[in-house]
C-alpha positions as CSV (number, residue, x, y, z in Angstrom):
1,X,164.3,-34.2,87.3
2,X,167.4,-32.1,86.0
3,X,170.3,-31.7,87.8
4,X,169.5,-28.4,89.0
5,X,165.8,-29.7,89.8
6,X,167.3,-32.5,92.4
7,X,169.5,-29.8,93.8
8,X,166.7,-27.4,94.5
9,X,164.1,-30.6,95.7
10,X,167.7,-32.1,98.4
11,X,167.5,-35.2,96.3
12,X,170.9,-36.7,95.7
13,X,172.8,-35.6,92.1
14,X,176.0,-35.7,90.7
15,X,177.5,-33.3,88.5
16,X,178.6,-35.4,85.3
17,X,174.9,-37.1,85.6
18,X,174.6,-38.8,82.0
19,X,171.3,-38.0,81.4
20,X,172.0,-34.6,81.5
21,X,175.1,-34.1,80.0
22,X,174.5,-30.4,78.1
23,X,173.6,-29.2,81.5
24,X,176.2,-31.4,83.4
25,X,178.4,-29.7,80.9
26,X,177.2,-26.5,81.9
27,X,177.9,-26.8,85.1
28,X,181.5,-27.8,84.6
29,X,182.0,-24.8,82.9
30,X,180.6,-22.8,85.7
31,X,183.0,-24.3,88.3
32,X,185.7,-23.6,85.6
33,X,184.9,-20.5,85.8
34,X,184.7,-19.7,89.8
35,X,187.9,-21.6,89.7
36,X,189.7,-19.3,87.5
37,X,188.1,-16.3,89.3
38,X,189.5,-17.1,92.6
39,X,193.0,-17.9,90.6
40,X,193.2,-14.5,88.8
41,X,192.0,-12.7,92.7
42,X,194.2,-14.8,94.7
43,X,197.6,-13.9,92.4
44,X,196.7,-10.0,92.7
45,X,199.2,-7.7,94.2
46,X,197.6,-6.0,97.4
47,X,197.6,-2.3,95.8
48,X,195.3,-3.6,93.2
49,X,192.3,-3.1,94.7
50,X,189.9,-1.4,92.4
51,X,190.7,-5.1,89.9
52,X,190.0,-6.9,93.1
53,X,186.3,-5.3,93.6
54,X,185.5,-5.7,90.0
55,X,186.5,-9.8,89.7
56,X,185.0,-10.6,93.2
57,X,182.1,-8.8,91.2
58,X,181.8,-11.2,88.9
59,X,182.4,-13.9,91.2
60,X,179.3,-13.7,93.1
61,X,176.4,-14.1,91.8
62,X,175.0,-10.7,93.7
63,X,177.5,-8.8,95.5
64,X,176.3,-5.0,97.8
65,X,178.3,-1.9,98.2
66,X,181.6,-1.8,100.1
67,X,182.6,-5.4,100.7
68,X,185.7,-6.6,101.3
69,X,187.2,-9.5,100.6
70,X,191.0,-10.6,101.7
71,X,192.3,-13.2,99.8
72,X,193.1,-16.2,99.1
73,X,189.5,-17.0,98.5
74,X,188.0,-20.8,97.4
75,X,184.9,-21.4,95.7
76,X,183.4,-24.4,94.0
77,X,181.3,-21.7,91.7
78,X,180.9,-18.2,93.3
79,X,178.1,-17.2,91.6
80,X,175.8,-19.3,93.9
81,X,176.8,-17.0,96.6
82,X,174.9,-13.8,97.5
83,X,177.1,-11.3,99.3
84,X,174.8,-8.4,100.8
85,X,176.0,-4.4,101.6
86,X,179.5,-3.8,104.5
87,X,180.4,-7.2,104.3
88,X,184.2,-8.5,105.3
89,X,185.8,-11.8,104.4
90,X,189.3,-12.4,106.3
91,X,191.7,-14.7,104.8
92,X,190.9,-17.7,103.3
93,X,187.2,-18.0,102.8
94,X,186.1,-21.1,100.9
95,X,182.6,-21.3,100.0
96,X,181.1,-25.0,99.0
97,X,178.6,-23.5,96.8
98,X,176.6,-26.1,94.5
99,X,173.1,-24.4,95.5
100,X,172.5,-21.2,97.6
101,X,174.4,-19.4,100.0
102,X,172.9,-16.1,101.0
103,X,175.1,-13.6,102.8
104,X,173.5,-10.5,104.6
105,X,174.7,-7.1,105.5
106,X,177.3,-6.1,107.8
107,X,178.6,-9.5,108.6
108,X,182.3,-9.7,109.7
109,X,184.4,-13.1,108.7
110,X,187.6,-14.2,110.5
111,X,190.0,-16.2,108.9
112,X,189.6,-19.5,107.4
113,X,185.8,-19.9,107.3
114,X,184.2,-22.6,105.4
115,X,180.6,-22.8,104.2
116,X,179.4,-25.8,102.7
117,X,175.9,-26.4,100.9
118,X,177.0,-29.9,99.7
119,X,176.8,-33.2,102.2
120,X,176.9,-37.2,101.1
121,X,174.9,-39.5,102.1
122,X,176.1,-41.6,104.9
123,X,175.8,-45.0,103.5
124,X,178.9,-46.3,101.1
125,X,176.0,-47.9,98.8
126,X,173.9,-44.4,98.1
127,X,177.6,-42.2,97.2
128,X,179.3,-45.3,94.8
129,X,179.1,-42.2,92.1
130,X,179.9,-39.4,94.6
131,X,176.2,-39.0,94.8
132,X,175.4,-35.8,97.3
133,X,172.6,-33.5,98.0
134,X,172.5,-29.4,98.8
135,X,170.8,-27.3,101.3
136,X,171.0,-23.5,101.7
137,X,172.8,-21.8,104.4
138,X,171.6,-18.2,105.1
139,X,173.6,-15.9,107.4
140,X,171.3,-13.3,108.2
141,X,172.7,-9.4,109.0
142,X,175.4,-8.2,112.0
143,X,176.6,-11.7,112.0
144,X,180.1,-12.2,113.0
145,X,181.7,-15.6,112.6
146,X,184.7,-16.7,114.5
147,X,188.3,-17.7,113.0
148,X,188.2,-21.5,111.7
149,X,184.5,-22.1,112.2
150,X,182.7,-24.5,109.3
151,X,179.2,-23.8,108.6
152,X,177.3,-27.1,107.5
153,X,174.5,-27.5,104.6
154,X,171.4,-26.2,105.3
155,X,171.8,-23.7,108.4
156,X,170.2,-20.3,109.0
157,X,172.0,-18.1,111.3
158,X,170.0,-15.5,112.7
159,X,170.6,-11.6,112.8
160,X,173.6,-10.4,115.3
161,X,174.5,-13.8,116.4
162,X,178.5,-14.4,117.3
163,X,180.0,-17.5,116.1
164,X,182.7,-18.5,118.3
165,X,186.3,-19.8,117.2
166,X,186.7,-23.3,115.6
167,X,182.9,-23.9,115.7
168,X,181.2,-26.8,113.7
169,X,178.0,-25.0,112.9
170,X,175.0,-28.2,112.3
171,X,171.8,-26.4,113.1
172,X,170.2,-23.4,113.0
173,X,171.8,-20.0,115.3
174,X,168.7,-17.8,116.5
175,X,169.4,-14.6,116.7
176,X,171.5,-12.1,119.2
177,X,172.9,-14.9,120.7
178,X,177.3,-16.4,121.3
179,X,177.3,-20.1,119.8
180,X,180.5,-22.1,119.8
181,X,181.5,-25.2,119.9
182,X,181.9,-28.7,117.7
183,X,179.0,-29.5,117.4
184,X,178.2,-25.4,117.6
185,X,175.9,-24.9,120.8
186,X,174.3,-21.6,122.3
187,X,176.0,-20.1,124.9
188,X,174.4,-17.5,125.9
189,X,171.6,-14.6,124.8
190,X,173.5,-11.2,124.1
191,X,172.8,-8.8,126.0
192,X,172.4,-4.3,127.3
193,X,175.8,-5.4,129.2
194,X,177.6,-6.4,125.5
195,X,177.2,-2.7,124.7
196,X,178.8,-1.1,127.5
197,X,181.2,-3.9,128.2
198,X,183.1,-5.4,125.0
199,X,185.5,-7.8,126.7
200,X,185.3,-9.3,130.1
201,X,185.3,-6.0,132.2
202,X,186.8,-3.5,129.8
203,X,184.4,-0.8,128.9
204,X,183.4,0.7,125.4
205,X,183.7,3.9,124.7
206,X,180.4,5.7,124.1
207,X,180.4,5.7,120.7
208,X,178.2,8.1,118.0
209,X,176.3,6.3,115.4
């Protein structure tokens, strides 16, 4: 199998494979690329914001209307990730993206989230080459995903879940529901009282929509 082929079937690759090397090559230059993306984003001044849209553009491989990104961002290629429509990265995203990551719409990031496709094999014997495998992580719509929080090769989290601070995210997040925690754990179901009640005992304001 290709490079690309293990990737897509989980079986363990490495990127310089040598019996591969036009695509291995390939593949270099598309991290080279994502690389010097998130350079030429990350040194923009703060008023340049229409230059800012159109490079995060042509980071992502797919990328809906009126998303907003806050640098510094990290990727290992960019154009593996899919960014759906109202989406808002806080500082310092980094996205480990070898294979798929699939972002949908109206999902909020806090600071310093990290999303890794890519794991190693435990065993010292099966990584002598830095041998690793991918899995896709989907985040499905209304997500929002707490400051610091790392989410693990192939996880799904479901529509308007709430990933709480520092979280270690290892298995899937069904939906509507607060998970936190290292590993990352479900708390609790959402529920009618998170609409009227949008911290502890504080109240929302009815809002029009």
């Amino acid at each position: 199998m290709t490079i690309k082929e293990r990737m897509a079937a989980c079986q363990l690759f490495t990127d310089d494979d040598a019996h591969y090397p036009e695509e291995a090559a390939k593949l270099a230059a598309a991290r080279q690329r994502g690389k010097a993306l998130c350079w030429e984003i990350n040194r923009l001044h703060p008023d340049e914001l229409e230059k800012r849209s159109e490079l995060l553009s042509q980071l992502f491989g797919s990328m809906g209307k009126n998303v907003w990104l806050e640098p510094p961002v990290y990727a290992a290629y960019g154009s593996n990730v899919t960014v759906g429509d109202h989406v808002y990265f806080n500082f310092g995203t980094t996205f480990v993206d070898d294979y798929k990551i699939i972002i949908g719409s109206n999902v909020l990031f806090a600071p310093h989230v990290s999303i890794a496709v890519t794991n190693h094999p435990l065993h010292p014997e099966l990584r002598r080459r830095g041998e690793m495998y991918a899995r896709p992580v989907v985040i499905k719509d209304w997500v929002w995903i707490g400051t610091g929080s790392i989410i693990c090769p192939g996880v799904t989290i479901g529509e308007g879940a709430v990933i709480g601070a520092g979280s270690v995210v290892t298995k899937d997040v069904p939906p509507y529901c607060l998970a936190a925690g290292n590993p990352c754990r479900v708390i609790r179901e959402l529920t009618e009282r998170d609409k009227e009640y949008y911290f502890r005992d504080m109240r929302a304001d009815q809002v029009e929509w």
